[in-house]
C-alpha positions as CSV (number, residue, x, y, z in Angstrom):
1,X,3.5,-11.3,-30.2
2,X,6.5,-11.9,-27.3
3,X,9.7,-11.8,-28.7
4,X,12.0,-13.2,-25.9
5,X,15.1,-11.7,-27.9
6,X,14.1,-8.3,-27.2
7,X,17.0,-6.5,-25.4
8,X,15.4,-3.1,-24.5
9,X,12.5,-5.4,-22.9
10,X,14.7,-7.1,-20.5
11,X,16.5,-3.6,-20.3
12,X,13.4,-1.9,-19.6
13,X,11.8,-4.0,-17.2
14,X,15.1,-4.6,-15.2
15,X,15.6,-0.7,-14.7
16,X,11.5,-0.7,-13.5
17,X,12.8,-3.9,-11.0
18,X,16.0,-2.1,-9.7
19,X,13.7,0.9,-8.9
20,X,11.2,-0.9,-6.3
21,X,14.2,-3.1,-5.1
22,X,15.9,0.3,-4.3
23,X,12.4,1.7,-2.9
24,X,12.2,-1.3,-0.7
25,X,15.7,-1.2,0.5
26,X,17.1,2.1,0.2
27,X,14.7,4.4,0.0
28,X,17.0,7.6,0.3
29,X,18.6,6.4,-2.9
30,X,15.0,6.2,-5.1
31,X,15.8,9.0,-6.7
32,X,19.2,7.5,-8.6
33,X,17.4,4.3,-9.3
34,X,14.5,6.8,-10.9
35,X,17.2,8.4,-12.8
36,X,18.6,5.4,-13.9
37,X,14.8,4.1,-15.2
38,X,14.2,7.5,-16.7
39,X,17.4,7.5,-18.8
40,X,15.9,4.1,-19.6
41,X,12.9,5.6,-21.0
42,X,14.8,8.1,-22.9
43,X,17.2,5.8,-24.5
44,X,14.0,3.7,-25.8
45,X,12.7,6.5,-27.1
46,X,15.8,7.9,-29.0
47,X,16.5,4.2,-30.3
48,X,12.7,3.8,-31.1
49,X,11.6,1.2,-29.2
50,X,8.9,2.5,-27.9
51,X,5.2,3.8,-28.4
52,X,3.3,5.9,-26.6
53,X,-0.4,4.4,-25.3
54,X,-1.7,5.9,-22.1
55,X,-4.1,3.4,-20.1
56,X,-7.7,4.6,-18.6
57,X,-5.3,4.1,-15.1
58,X,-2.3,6.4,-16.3
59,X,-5.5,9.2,-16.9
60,X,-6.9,8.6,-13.5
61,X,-3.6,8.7,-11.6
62,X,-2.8,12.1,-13.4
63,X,-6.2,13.2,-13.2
64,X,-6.2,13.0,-9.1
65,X,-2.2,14.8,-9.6
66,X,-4.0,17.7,-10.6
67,X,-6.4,17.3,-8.2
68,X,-3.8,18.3,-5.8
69,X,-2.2,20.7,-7.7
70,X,-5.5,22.9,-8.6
71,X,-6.2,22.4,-4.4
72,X,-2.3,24.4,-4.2
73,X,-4.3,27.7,-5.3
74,X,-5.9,28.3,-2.0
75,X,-3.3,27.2,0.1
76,X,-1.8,29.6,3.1
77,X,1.2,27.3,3.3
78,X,3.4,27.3,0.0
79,X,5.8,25.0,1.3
80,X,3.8,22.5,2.4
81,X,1.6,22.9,-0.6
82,X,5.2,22.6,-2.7
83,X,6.1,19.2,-0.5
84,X,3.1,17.7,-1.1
85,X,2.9,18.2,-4.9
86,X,6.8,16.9,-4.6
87,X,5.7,14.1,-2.9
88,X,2.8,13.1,-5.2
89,X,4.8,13.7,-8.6
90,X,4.3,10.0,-9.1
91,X,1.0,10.2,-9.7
92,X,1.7,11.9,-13.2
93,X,5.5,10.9,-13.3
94,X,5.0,7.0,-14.1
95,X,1.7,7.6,-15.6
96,X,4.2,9.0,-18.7
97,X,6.9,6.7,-18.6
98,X,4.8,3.6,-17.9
99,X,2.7,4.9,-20.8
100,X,5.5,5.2,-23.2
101,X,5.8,1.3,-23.8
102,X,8.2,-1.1,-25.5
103,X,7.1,-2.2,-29.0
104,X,8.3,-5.9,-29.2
105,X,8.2,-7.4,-25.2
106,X,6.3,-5.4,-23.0
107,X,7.0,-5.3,-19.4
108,X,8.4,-8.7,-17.9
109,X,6.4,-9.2,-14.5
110,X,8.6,-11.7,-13.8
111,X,11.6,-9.3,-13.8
112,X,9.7,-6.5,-11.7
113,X,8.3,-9.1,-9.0
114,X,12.1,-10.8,-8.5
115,X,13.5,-7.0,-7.8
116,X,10.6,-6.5,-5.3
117,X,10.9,-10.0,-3.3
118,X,14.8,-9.7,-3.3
119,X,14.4,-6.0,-1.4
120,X,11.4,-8.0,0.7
121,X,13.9,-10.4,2.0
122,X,17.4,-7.8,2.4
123,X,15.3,-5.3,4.1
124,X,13.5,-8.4,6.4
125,X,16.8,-9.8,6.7
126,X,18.5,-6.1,8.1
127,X,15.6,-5.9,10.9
128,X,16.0,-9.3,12.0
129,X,19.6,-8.1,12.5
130,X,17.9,-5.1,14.4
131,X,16.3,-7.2,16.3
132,X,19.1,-9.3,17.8
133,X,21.3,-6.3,18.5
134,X,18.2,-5.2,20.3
135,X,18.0,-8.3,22.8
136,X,21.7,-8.6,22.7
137,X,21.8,-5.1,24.3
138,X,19.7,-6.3,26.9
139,X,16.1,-5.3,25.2
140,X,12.7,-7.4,26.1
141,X,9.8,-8.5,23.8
142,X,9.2,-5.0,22.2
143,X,13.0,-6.0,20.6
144,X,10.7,-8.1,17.6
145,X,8.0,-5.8,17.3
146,X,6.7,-3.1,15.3
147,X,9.3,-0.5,14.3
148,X,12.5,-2.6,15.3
149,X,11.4,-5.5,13.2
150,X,10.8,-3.0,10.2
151,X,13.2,-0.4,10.7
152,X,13.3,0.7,7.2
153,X,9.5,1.3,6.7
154,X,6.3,1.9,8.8
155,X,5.0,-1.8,9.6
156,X,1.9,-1.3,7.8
157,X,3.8,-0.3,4.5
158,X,6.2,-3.1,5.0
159,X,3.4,-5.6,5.7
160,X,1.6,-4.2,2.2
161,X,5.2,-5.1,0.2
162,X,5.1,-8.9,2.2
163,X,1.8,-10.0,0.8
164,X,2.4,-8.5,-2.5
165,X,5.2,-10.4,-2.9
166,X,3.7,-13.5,-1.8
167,X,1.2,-13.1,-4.2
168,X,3.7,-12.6,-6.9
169,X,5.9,-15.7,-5.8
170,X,2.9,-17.7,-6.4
171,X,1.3,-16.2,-9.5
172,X,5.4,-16.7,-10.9
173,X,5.2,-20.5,-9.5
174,X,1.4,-20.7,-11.7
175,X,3.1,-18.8,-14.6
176,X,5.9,-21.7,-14.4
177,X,8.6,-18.6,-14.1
178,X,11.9,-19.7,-14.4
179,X,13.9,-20.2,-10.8
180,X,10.1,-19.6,-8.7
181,X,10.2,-23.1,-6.9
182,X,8.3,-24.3,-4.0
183,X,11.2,-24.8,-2.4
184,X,11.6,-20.9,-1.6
185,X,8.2,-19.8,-2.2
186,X,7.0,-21.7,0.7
187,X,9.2,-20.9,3.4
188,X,9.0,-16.9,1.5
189,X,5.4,-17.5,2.2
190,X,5.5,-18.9,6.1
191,X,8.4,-16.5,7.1
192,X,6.0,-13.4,5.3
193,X,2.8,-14.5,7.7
194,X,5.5,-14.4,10.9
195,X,6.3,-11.0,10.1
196,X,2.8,-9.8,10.0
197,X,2.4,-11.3,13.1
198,X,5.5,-9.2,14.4
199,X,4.1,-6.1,13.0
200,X,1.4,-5.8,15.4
201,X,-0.1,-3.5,12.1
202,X,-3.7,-4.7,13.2
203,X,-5.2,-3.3,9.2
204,X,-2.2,-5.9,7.9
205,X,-3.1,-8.9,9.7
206,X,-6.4,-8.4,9.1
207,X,-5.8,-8.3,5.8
208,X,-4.0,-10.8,5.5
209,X,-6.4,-12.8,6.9
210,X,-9.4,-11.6,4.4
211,X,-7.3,-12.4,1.4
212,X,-6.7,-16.1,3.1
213,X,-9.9,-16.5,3.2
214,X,-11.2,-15.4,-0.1
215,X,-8.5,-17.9,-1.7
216,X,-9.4,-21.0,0.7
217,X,-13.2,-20.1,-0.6
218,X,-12.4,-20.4,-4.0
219,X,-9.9,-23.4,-3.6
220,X,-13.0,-25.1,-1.5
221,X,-15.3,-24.1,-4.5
222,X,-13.2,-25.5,-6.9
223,X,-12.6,-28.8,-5.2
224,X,-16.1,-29.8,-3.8
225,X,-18.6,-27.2,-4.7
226,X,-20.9,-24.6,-4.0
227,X,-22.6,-26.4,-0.9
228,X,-19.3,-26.6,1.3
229,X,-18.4,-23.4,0.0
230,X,-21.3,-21.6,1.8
231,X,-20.7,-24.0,4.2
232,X,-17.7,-22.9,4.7
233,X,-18.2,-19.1,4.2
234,X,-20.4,-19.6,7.6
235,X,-17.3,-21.3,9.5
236,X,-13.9,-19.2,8.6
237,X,-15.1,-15.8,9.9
238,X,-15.4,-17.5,13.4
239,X,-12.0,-19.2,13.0
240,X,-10.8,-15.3,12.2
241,X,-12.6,-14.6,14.9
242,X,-10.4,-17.1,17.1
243,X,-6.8,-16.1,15.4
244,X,-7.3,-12.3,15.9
245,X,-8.9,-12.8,19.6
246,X,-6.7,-15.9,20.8
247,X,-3.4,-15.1,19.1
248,X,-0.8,-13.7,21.9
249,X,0.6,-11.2,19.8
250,X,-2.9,-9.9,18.3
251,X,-5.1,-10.3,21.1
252,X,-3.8,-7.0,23.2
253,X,-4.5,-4.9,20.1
254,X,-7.6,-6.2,19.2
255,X,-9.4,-6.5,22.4
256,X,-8.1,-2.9,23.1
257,X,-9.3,-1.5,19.7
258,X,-12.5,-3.7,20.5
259,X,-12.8,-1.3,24.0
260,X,-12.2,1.7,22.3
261,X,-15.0,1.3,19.9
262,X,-17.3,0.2,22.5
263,X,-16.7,3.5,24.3
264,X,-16.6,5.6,21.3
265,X,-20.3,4.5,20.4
266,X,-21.7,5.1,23.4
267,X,-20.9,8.4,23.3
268,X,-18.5,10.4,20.9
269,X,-18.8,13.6,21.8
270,X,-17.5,13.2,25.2
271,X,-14.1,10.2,23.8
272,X,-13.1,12.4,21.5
273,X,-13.1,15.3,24.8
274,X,-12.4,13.3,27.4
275,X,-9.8,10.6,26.4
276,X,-6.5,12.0,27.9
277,X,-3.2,12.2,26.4
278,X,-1.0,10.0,26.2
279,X,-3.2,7.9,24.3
280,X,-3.0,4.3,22.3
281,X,-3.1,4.4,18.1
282,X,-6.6,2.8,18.4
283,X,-7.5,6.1,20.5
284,X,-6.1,8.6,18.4
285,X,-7.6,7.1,15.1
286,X,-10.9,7.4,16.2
287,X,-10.4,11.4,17.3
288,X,-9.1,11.9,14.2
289,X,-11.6,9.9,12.0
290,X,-14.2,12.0,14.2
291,X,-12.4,15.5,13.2
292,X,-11.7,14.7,9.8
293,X,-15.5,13.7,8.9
294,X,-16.8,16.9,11.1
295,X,-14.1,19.3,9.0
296,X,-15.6,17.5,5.8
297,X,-18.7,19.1,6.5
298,X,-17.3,22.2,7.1
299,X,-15.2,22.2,3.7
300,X,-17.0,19.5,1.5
301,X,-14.6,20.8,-1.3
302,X,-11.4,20.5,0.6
303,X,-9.1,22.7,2.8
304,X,-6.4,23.3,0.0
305,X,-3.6,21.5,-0.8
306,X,-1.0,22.2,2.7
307,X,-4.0,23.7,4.7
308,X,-5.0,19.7,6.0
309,X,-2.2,20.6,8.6
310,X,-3.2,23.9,10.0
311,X,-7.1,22.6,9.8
312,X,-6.4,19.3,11.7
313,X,-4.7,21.5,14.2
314,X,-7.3,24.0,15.5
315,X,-9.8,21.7,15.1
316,X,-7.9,19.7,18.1
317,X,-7.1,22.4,20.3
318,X,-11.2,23.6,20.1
319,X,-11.9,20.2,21.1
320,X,-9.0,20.4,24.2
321,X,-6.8,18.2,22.6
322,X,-3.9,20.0,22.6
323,X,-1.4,17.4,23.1
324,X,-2.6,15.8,20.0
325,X,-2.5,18.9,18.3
326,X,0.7,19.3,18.7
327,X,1.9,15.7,17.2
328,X,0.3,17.5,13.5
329,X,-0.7,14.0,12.4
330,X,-2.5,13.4,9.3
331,X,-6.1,11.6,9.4
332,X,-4.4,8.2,9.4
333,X,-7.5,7.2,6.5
334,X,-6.7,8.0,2.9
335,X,-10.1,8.7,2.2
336,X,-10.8,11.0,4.6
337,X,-7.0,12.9,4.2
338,X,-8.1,13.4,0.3
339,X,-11.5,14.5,1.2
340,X,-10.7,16.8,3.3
341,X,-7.5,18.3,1.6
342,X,-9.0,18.2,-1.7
343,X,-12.4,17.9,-1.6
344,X,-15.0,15.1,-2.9
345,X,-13.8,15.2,-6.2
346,X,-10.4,14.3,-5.2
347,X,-12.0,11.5,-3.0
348,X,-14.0,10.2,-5.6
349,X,-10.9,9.4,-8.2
350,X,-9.2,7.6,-5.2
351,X,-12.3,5.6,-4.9
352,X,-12.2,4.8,-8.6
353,X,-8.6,4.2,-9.1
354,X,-9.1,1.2,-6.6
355,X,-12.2,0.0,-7.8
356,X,-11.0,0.4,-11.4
357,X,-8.0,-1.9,-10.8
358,X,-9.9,-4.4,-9.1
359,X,-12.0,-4.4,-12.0
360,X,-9.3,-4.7,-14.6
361,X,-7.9,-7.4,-12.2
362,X,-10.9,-9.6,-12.7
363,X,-11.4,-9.0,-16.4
364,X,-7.8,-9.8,-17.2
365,X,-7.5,-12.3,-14.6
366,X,-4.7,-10.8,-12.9
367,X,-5.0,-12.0,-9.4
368,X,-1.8,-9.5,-8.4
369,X,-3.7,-6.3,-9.3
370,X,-6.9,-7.7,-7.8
371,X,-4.7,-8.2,-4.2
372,X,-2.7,-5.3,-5.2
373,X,-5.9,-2.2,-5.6
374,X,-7.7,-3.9,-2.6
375,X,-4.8,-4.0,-0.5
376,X,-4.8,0.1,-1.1
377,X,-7.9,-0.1,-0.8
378,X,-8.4,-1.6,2.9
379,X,-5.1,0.2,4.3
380,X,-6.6,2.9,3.4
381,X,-8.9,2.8,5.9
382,X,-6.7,2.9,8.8
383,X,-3.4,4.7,7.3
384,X,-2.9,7.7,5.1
385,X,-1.3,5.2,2.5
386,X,-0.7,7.3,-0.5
387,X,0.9,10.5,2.1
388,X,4.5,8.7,2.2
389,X,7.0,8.0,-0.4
390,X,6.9,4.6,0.7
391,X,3.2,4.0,-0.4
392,X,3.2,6.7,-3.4
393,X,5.7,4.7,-4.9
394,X,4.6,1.0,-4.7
395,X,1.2,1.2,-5.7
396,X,1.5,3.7,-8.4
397,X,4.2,1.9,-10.1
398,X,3.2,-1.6,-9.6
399,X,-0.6,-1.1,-10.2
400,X,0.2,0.8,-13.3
401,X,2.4,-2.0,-14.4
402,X,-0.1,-4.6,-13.7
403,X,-3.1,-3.3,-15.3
404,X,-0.9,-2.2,-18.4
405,X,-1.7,-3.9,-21.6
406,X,2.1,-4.4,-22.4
407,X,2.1,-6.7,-19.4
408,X,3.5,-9.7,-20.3
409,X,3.6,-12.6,-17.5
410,X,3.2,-15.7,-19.1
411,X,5.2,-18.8,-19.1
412,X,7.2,-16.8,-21.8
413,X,9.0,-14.9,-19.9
414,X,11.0,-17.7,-18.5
């Protein structure tokens, strides 16, 4: 059972909030809030108010950590190899702590998701601030788009914290959470669907869109049945359709992705040749999607851990794309960066880490986790989500957190 009086509970699941507040807003100073969590942990086991009960997600998330570090014993490039295993130490990190959970309390979602939203709306608040300096100074349109609107993260990554934390305002609003009122949530909400907008992170809005869907399904369902649900499920993919192609600040991004695709299908061999540098995001995606799968082939159990780089490179330049080369980006497609760094193996835990927490989402009827693993799960097709601190971070700790049994996040926690 709950008991609300339990100090290292609050204490526990405040330290767990400060850390993705400080992620979100400070990322340079993770580490100290880490620190601080870790000493946490350590205090709750010296005082003995904790015991330790590793979930099927914890073994999964460590599983694809050593993944990686197995991959480090072919590598020809130490230090990369060494960043990367740096880098992913999260994976088997919070599996541990996480695991090592308070006896009386659990984890307080209500806690965790208030720390999130508050380094949503600083960090949104600072590029807003960016913004106007920028059009102050003289700057045009670009001034509230992309990178100056989110200086802090990459837009997609910033996009994946927004609808988190709108699904967590309203969960907390359901969950009658003390201080979650409609009277912030709302405008929370309107202000999160401007910023995707702003973004121009075509995977977000999409997104975004697919997950307002699903909900105004089920809502319809509820309300007046299955009939003007299918009814429905024929009509709101053409008026996605018409936001995505008809929206000013969308339609240049989708029509040219739209273009791009069109040529790319009508013959590959010569876009990925022929397209000429410089060259748009849509563009360089599909060269690299196209050298990634053809490297797969080549090395269907992975590179090495710190080879991707060095592959990704000299498969470019054979093709004439040197200028791309150059850049050493990464796949930008999480599936396709693990497959290929780390073989199928390592791609097939990434697949069931988000198809197990979808699946724990339904069965507990968590509708965070469910948002949560299929928001990895769709970015993932378009960015190398798990490759930054940024997205380590996040989803580890907060999908760990939500599919932990000493979840508590119920109306008593207000």
């Amino acid at each position: 059972m709950f008991n609300p009086d339990s100090k290292y509970s609050n204490l526990v699941s405040l330290a767990l909030a400060l850390m993705l507040f400080t992620e979100v807003v400070l990322p340079n100073l993770f580490g100290a809030s880490a620190l601080i969590y870790i000493l946490t942990v350590i205090y709750g086991a010296i005082t003995r108010e904790l015991k330790f009960e590793i979930s099927k997600m914890g073994k999964l998330f460590i599983a694809f950590y050593l993944i990686y570090l197995i991959g480090s014993y072919g590598t020809n490039h130490w230090e990369l190899a060494g960043k990367t295993l740096e880098y992913k130490l999260s994976f088997i990190l919070f599996p541990l702590l996480i695991s090592l959970r308070p006896k009386q309390g659990g984890y307080k979602l209500s806690y965790i998701s208030t720390g999130l939203i508050l380094g949503i709306v600083i960090t949104t608040v600072y590029g807003i601030i960016n913004a106007a300096l920028c059009l102050q100074n003289g700057g045009g349109k670009a001034c509230i788009l992309t990178g100056i609107i989110s200086p802090v993260h990459h837009p997609t990554y910033f996009v994946a914290f927004w609808i988190t934390g709108i699904a967590l305002a309203w969960y907390g609003k359901k969950q009658n959470w003390q201080g979650y009122s409609w009277r912030w949530i709302l405008p929370f909400t309107i202000l999160g669907i401007i910023i995707h907008a702003l973004s121009l992170s075509l995977a977000g809005i999409l997104f975004i869109l697919l997950v307002s869907f699903v909900a105004l399904l089920v809502l319809i369902y509820k309300r007046f049945g299955k009939i003007t649900a299918l009814i429905s499920l024929a009509i709101l993919p053409v008026i996605g359709f018409l936001i995505v192609s008809k929206t000013p600040q969308i339609e240049g991004e989708y029509n040219a992705a739209k273009w791009y695709a069109d040529q790319y299908i009508k013959d590959p061999k010569s876009f990925v040749r022929d397209t000429e540098y410089p060259m748009s995001g849509s563009q360089e995606r599909l060269i690299l999607w196209t050298v990634s799968a053809g490297e797969i082939k080549k090395h269907p159990f992975g590179v090495g851990t710190g080879n991707l780089e060095e592959t990704m490179h000299d498969a470019l330049i054979d093709l004439g794309q040197n200028e791309l080369a150059e850049k050493n980006l990464n796949p930008h497609n999480q599936y396709l960066q693990t497959c290929l760094e780390v073989g199928v193996l390592g791609f097939l835990i990434l697949l069931i880490i988000v198809v197990y927490g979808i699946i724990t989402g339904l069965r507990n009827r968590n509708p965070v986790l469910i948002l949560l693993s299929a928001c990895l799960a769709f970015n993932s097709l378009f960015e190398s989500m798990l490759q930054r601190q940024s997205g380590v971070v996040f989803f580890t700790v907060l999908i760990l957190v939500l599919s932990s049994s000493a979840l508590v996040s119920g109306r008593d926690e207000a």
